[in-house]
N, C-alpha and C positions, 0 to 999 in steps of 0.2 A: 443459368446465369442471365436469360431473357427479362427473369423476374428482377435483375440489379439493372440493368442496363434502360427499362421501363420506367422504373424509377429516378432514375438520373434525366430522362426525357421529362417524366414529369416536373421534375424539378427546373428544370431548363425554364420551360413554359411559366412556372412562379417566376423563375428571373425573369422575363422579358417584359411580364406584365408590370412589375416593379422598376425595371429600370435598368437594372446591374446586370454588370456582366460578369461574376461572380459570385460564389456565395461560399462562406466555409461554416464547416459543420464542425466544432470539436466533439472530443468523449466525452466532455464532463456535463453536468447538471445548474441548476440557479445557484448550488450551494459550493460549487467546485470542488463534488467530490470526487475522487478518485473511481469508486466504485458506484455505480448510479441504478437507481430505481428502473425497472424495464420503459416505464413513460419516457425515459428522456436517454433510452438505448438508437437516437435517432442514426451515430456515425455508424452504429451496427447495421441498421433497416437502411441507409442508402449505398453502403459498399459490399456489405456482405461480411467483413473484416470483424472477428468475434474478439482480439485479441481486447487488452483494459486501457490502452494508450496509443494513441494516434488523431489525425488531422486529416477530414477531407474536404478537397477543393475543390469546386465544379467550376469551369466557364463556360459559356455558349459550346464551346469545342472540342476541350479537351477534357481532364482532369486525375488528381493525382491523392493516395495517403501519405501525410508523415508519419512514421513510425521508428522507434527506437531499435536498437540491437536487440534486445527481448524477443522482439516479434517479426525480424528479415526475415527466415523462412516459412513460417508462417501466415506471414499476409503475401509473398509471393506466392504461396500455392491458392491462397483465397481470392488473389484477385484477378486471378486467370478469368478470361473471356468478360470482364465486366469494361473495359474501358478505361479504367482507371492504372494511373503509373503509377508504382510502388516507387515514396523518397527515401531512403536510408538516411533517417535522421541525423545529425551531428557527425556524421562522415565528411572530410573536407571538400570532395568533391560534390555535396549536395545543396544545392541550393535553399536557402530555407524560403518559408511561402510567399512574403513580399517582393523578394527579388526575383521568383518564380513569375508571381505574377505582373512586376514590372515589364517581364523579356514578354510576356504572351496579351498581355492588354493594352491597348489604346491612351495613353495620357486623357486625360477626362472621363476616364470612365472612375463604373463606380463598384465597389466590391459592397458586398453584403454579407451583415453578418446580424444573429441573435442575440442584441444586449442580455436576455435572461439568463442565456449559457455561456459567456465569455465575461472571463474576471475584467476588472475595469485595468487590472496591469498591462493583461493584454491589448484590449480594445485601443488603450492610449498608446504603447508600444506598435501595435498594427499602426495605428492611425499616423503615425509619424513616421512611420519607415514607407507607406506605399506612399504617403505626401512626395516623398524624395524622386518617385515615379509619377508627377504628375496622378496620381489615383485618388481616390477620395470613399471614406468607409462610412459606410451609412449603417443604422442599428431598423431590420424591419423587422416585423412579425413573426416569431415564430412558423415556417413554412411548413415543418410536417404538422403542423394540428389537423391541417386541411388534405395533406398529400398520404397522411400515414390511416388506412380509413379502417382497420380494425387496432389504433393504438390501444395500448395498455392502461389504463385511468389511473391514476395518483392512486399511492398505497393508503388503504386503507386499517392497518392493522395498529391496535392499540397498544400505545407505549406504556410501563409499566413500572414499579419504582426500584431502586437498588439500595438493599438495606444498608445502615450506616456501618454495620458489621463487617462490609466488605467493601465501603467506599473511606470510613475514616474519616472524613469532612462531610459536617454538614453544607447542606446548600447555601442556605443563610450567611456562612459564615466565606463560603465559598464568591457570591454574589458583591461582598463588602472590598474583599482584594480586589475582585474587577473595579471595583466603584476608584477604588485607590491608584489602578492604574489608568483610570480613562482621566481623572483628575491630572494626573503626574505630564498626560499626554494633553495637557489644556484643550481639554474637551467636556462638555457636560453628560455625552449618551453615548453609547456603542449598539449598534446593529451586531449581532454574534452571526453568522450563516452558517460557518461549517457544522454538519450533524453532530461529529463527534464531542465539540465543545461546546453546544448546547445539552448533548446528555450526561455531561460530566457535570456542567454548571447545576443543571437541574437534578444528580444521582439519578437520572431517569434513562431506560435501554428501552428499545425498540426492536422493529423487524420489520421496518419498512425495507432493507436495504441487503442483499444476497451479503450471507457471513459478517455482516455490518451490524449491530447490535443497536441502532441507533433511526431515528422517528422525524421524519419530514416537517421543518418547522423553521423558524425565526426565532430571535430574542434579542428584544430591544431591554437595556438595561438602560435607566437613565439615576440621576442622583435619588427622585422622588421616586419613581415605577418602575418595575420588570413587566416585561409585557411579554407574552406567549404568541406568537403568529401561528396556528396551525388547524388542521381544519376540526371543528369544534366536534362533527361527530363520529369523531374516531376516541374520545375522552369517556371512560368508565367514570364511575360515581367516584370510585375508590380517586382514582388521578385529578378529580374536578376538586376532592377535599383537598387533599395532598397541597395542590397549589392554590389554591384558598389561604392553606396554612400559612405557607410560604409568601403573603401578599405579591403573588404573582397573577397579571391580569390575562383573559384568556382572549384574545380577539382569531378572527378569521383567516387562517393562512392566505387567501387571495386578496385581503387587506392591507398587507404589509407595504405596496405601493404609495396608496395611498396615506397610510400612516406615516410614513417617511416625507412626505412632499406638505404633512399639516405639522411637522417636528417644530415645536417650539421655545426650542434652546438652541445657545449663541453655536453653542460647534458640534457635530458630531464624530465619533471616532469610526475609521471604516476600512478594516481591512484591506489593501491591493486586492486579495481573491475575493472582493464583494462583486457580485455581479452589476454589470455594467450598466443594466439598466435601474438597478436599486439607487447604485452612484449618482448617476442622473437626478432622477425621483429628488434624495437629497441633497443634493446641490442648491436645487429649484428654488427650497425653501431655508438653509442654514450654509455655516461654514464646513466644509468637510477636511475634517485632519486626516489625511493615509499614514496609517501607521501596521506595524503586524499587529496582528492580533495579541494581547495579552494573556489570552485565557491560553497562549501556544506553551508557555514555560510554566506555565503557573498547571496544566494540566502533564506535562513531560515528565516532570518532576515529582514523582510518585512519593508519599505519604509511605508511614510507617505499618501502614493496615493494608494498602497496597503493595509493598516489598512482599510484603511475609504471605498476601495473597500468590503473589507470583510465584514464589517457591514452593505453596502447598501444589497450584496447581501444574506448576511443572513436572513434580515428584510424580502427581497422578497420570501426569500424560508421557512422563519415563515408563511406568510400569503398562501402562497400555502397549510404545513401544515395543518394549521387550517382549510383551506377548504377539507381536505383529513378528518381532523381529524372527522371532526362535520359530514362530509359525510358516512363515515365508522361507527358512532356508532349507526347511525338514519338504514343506509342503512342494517345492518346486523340483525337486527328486523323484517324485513320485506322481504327482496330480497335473492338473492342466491349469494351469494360472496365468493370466493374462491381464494389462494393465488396467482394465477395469474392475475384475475379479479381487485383486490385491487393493485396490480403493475401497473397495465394501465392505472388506474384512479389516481393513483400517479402521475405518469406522467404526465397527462390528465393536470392536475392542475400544475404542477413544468411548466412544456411546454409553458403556458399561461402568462407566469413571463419573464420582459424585460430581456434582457440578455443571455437568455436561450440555452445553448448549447449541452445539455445533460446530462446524468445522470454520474456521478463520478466514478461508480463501477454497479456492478451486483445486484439488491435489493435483500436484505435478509429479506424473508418475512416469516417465521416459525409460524404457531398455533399449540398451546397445545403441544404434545409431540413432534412436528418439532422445535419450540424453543430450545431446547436442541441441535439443530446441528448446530453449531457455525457460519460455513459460508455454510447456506443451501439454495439451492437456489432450488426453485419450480419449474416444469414444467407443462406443462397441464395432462401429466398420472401421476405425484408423487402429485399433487396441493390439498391439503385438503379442504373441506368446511367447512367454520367458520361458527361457532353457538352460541350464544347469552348466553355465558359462557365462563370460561376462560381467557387465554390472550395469545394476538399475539406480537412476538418480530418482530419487522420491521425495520433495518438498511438502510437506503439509504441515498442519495446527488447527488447532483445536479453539474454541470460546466455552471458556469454565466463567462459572459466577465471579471468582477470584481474579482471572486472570485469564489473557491471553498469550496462547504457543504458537510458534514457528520454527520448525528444526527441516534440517534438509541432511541426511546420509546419502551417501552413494554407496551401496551395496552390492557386497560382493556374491555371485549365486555359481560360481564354477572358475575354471579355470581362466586367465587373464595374460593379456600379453605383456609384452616389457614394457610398451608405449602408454597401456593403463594405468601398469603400474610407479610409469614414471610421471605421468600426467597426478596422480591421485596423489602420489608423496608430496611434489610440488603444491597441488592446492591442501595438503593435512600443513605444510611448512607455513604457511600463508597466512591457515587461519591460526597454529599455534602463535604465530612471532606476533599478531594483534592482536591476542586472548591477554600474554604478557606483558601488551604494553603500559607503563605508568609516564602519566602525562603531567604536567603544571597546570593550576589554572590558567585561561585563555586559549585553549587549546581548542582546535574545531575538528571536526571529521577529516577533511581534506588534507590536516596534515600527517594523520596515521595511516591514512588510506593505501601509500605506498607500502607499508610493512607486509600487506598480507601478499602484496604485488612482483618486490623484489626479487624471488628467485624464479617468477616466472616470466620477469622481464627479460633476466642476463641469459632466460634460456628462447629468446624472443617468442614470449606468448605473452598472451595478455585478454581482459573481457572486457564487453562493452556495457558492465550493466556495473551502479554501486555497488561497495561493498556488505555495506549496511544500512540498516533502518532502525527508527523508533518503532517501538511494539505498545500498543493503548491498553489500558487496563482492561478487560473487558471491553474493549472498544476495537477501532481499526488497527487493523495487524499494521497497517502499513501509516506512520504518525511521526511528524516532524516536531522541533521545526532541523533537527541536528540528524546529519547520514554519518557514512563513510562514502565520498567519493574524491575521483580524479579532479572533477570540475570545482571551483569555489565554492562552498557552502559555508557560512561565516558565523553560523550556530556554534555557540560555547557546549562543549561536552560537561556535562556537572552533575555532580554525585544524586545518586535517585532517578535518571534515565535510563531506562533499558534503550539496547541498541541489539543488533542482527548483526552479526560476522560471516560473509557468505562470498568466500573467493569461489571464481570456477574455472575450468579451462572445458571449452567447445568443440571439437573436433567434428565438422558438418560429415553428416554420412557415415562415421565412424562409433562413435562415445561422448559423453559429456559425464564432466566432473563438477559436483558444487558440496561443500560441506559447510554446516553452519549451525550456529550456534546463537543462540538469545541472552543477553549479555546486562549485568548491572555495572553502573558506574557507582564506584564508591572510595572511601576517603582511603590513601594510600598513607602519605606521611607527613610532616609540617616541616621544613628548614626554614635556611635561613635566606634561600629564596623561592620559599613561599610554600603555597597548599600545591601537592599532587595527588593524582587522581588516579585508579585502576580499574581493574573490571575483575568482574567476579561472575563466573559461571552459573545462569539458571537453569538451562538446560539440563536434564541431567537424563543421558541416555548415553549409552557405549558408539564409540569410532568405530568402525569396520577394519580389522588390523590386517586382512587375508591380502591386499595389495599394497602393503609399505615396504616401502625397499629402504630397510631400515639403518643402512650405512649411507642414504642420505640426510639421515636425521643426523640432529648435532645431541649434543649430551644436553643438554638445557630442555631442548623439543622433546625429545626423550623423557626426562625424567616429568614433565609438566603432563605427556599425555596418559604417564605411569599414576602420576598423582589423579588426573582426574577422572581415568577409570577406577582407583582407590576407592575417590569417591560417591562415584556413582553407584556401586557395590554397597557401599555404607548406606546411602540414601536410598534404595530402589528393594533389598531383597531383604526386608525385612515384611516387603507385601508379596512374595511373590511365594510359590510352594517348592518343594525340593528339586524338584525335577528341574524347574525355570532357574532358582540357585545356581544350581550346577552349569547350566547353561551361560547363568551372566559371571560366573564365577570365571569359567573359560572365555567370554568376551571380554570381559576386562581385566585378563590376568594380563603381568608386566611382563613388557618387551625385553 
């Protein structure tokens, strides 16, 4: 821990020399992504803190992570002896970081923060809440360029194109809707940042980005040019024609500053998540409209070539399942399996499946009381050995050409107590009563969020993490702009988004429960007040039935999970051989 605590001294020394008596470091990237390239893994290299979200604060004195329910026990055991106070994010009793830093800093002082990596919603947001504290946020230099002395260099791997077989829309035609909406938003240009809707705009995937399908870049679209920001020699001949084609112009990723500060149209359109110091840049020179981004619904909103991708690839990453599944309960009676060991032989089987590009995210593979840590991830010294009892929560997905998976079972490998199996009914009730929800238009996440929640309120439990998410085509597992959660999120649900259904219950030191399912929205029925909406199952892999205490289930829940092991059986064992049959035939026979 000498090696975190060195670092935060170092860091100390940048602040004084500059000025401030603080400085914050988020997770994210210039592009605010969620998941980020190892170069801009900086809130990792000063805490120590591996988890994918949180906030560190340094002062001259002190300093603290914000971090979500996801990762309470896990960043309290990482940030043992480093210095730093673990905040329990959106807990009532935690202060968030302005008011923290109000109680601990000086009126006139100054905080410090990296316009490259903080959206401009925030920087503005910061900037007006420490004001209320006499404080004042200044935008300086990137400080680990200088402090981080073996950083990782900007990715260099070449992005590559996605045939129209499996995108559906051309780019051309893709490029003319944005044009339609930057107009509608009395603007002449749009800067694009985030990865993922520059490689949908462009049908183009990458690998600059762990599980992230998607290529370190800019896109300025204006009424007369698309302009490419990226760095030029990472482009093959094949990609240089491509966008040629496309009259798509190719300039310098470390340009884009400048290109934005010479912009010479009346307005630009600019994301809130545009980085803060891009914001800036054009300002300098044009009007700037903040608006979301358009390319957010206009990419959610999957295409008919994309539906039909998601089902092919589901079906292939059911039958992978199934051979993970029947492998895992045979093999843990007999062999030595341990949470890493079952990760590889996941793989082993997903890998084997046409399409196959890799895994979506980092498997979350928890037995027995590892269950309980939300996004816990095993390594070979923390990796537990499962034993013929219990149950293992196991979260992963896959990146097929078609499509992107996400399924989360909790598995059962032996005998289970009453509290598991009262914990696991409660979360199968949860996600059945949101599987059948049918909604009207206007309807957002937040307002169904309670269905999966309900009977695990009345029995006082409850989680801190959404309920679900958008799933990207071949893109980020993890894609807005519509969830499931408690908090506001004012996103319209609308036929053609996939979404995630993933209640859970935590039990620290005990077990964790999470089940979930990858979800289409599509058209239910028309009255005569109005269009309603339903979801339809893409997943398609069997429930674990060995812990339902099935006189908590109601006849509806019942017959819904009878149907959809029907059809998972229908969909799945027509690839599988007799032996595997027999097997899913007894998984998804009816209750």
């Amino acid at each position: 821990m000498k090696q975190i605590t060195d670092r935060i001294e170092a860091l100390r020394a940048f602040m004084k020399q500059k000025g401030i008596a603080a400085f914050i470091t988020p997770s994210t990237d210039p592009h605010s992504g969620e998941y980020v390239p190892a170069h801009w893994e900086s809130r990792k290299w000063i805490s120590g803190f591996t988890g994918s979200a949180g906030t560190v604060v340094i002062t001259t004195s002190q300093g603290g992570l914000w971090t979500d329910s996801r990762y309470f026990l896990q960043a309290a055991e990482q940030l043992q002896g480093s210095g730093l106070t673990l905040f329990k994010d959106r807990l009532p009793e935690t202060p968030d970081i302005p008011s923290w830093l109000g109680q601990v800093l000086t009126p006139g002082d100054k905080v410090g923060i990296d316009g490259w990596v903080t959206t401009t919603a925030e920087a503005q947001s910061l900037k007006t809440a420490l004001a209320q504290n006499g404080l004042e946020l200044i935008s300086v230099e990137d400080p680990y360029e200088s402090l981080w002395k073996d950083r990782p260099a900007l990715p260099m791997n070449a992005p590559f194109i996605l045939p129209l077989t499996y995108c559906g829309t051309d780019s051309t035609t893709k490029i003319e809707k944005i044009r339609q909406q930057i107009r509608a938003n009395q603007a002449d240009g749009m800067l694009v940042s985030a990865l993922d809707e520059i490689a949908w705009t462009l049908n183009m995937r990458g690998n600059d980005v762990h599980c992230n399908p998607v290529f370190v870049s800019y896109l300025l679209i204006t009424e007369q040019r698309t302009v490419l920001y990226i760095l030029p020699e990472k482009l093959t001949l094949e990609i240089q024609e491509y966008l040629n084609k496309l009259q798509v112009e190719i300039q310098d990723y470390r340009n884009v500053e400048k290109g934005l500060r010479e912009y010479a149209g009346k307005a630009i359109l600019l994301p809130p998540s545009t980085n803060y110091s891009l914001y800036q840049a054009a300002a300098s020179a044009t009007t700037v409209v903040t608006a979301l981004s358009p390319v957010l619904y206009l990419k959610a909103i999957k295409n008919d070539t994309e539906i039909a991708g998601f089902h092919a690839a589901m079906k292939r990453d059911g039958v992978a399942m199934v051979h993970f599944l029947k492998w895992l309960k045979e093999t843990v009676k007999q062999l030595l399996v341990t949470e890493v060991t079952l990760d590889e032989a996941l793989y082993r089987f997903r890998a084997a499946q046409e399409n196959f590009r890799g895994i979506s995210f980092d498997t979350i593979a928890g037995y027995a009381a590892h269950g309980a840590i939300v996004h816990y991830e095993a390594t070979p010294e923390t990796a537990a050995i499962l034993h013929p009892k219990g149950m293992l929560l196991l979260d992963s997905g896959a990146q097929y050409l078609d499509g992107t998976t996400d399924i989360t079972r909790t598995i059962v490998l032996g005998p289970v107590t009453e509290e598991e199996k009262r914990d696991y009914t409660l979360v199968l009730k949860g996600m059945i009563q949101l599987s059948m929800a049918e909604f009207p238009h206007g309807t957002c996440g937040t307002q169904l969020d309670v269905l999966a929640r309900q009977f695990m309120w009345k029995a006082g439990i409850n989680y801190g993490h959404g309920t679900g998410h958008g799933v990207g085509h071949f893109l980020n597992v993890h894609e807005g702009p519509h969830q499931f959660r408690m908090n506001h999120m004012p996103a319209l649900l609308l036929p053609g988004m996939t979404v995630t259904n993933e209640p859970g219950i935590y039990k620290e030191g005990r077990h964790g429960v999470r089940i979930e399912n990858t979800m289409l929205i599509v058209n239910s029925k028309q009255t005569e007040f109005g269009s309603f909406y339903k979801f339809e199952a893409l997943t398609c892999c069997p429930i674990d039935k060995e812990a339902i205490l099935t006189e908590m289930l109601s006849p509806e829940e019942t017959a819904w999970l009878n149907d959809y092991h029907a059809w998972v059986y229908r969909e799945l064992s027509p690839s599988l051989n007799e032996d595997e049959k027999a097997w899913l035939a007894e998984a998804t026979a009816a209750l």
